[in-house]
KEKE-3310 file (N, C-alpha, C; in steps of 0.2 Angstrom, whole numbers, plus 5000, padded with zeros to 4 digits):
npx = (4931:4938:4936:4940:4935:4927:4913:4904:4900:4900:4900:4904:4896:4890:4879:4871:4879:4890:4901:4893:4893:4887:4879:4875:4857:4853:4842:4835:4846:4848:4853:4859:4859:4870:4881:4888:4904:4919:4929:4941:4946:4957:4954:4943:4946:4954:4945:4936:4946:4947:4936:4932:4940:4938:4923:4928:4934:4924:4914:4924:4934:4930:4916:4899:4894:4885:4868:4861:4848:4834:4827)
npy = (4444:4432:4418:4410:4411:4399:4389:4392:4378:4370:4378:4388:4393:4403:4395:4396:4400:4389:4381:4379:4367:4370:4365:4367:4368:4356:4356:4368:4378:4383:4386:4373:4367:4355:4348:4349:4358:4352:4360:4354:4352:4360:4371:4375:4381:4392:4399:4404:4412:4422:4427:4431:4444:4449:4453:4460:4474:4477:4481:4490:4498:4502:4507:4508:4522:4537:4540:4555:4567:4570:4588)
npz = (5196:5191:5180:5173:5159:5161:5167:5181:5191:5204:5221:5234:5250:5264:5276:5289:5297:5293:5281:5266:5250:5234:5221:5202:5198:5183:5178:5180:5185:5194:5210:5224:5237:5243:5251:5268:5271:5275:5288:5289:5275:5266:5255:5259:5270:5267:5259:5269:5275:5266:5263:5276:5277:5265:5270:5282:5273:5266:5274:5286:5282:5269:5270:5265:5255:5263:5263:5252:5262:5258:5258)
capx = (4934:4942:4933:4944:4930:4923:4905:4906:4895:4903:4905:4906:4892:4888:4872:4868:4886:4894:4901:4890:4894:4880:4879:4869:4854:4855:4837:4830:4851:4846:4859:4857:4864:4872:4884:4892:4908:4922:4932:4949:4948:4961:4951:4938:4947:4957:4939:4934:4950:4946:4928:4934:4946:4933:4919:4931:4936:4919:4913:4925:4938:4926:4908:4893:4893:4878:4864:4858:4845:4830:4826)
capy = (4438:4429:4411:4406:4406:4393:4391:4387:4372:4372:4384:4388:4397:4401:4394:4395:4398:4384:4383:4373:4368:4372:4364:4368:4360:4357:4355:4373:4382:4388:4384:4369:4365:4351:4345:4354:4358:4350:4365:4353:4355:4366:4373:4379:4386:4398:4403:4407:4418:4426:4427:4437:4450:4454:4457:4466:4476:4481:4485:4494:4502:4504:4507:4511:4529:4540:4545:4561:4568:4576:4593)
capz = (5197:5186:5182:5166:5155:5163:5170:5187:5192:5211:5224:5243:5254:5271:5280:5296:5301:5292:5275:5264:5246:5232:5213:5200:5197:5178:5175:5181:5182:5201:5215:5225:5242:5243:5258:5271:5268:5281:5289:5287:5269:5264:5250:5262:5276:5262:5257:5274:5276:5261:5267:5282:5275:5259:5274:5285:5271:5264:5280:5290:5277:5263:5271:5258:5255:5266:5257:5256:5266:5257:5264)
cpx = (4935:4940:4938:4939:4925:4917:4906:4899:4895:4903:4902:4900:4893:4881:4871:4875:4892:4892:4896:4893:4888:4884:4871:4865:4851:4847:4833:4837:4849:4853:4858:4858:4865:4875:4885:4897:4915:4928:4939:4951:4953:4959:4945:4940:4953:4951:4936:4938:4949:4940:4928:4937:4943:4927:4922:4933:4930:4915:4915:4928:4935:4918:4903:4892:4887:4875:4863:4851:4842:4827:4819)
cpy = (4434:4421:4408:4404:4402:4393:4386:4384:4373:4377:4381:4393:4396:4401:4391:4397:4393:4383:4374:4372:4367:4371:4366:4365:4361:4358:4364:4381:4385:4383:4379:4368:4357:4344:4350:4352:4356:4356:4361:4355:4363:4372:4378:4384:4393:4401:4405:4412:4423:4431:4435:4443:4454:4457:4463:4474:4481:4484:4490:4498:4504:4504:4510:4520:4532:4542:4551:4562:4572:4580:4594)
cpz = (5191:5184:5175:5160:5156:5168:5176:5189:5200:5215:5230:5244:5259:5272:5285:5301:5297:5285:5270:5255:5242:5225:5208:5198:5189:5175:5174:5186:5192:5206:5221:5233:5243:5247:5262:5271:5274:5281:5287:5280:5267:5259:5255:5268:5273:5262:5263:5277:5272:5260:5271:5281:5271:5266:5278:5280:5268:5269:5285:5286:5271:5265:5265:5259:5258:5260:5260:5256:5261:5261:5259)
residu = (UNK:UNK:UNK:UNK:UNK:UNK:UNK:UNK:UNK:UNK:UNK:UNK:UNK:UNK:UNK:UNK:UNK:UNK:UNK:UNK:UNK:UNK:UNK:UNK:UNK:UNK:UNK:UNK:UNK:UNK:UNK:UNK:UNK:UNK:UNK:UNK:UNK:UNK:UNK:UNK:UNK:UNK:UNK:UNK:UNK:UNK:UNK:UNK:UNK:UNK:UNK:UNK:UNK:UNK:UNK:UNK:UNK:UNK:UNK:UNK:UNK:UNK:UNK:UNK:UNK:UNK:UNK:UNK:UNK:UNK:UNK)
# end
């Protein structure tokens, strides 16, 4: 991904089902949660399509290689 350089403070997560937004917490750099994030947002229901399509994609069309079996 491509962040422009820039060190992201902001971002999207899901928890419990529902998108929450998470800042950093500047004292101890860990990830915070902070509101829940409102589905009209247009920002958030982009990153919920995008959500869906990267899971669909690494799950059905790209699954994790079989290990192999020791004999």
């Amino acid at each position: 991904m491509d962040t422009g350089k820039r060190n992201r403070q902001i971002d999207l997560i899901m928890s419990k089902g529902t998108a929450m937004w998470v800042r950093k917490d500047q004292s101890c750099w860990l990830w915070k949660e902070e509101k829940e994030a409102p589905c009209t947002d247009p920002r958030v229901s982009a990153w919920l399509q995008r959500e869906k399509i990267r899971n669909r994609l690494t799950r059905e069309l790209n699954p994790a290689p079989m290990k192999r079996q020791r004999v």
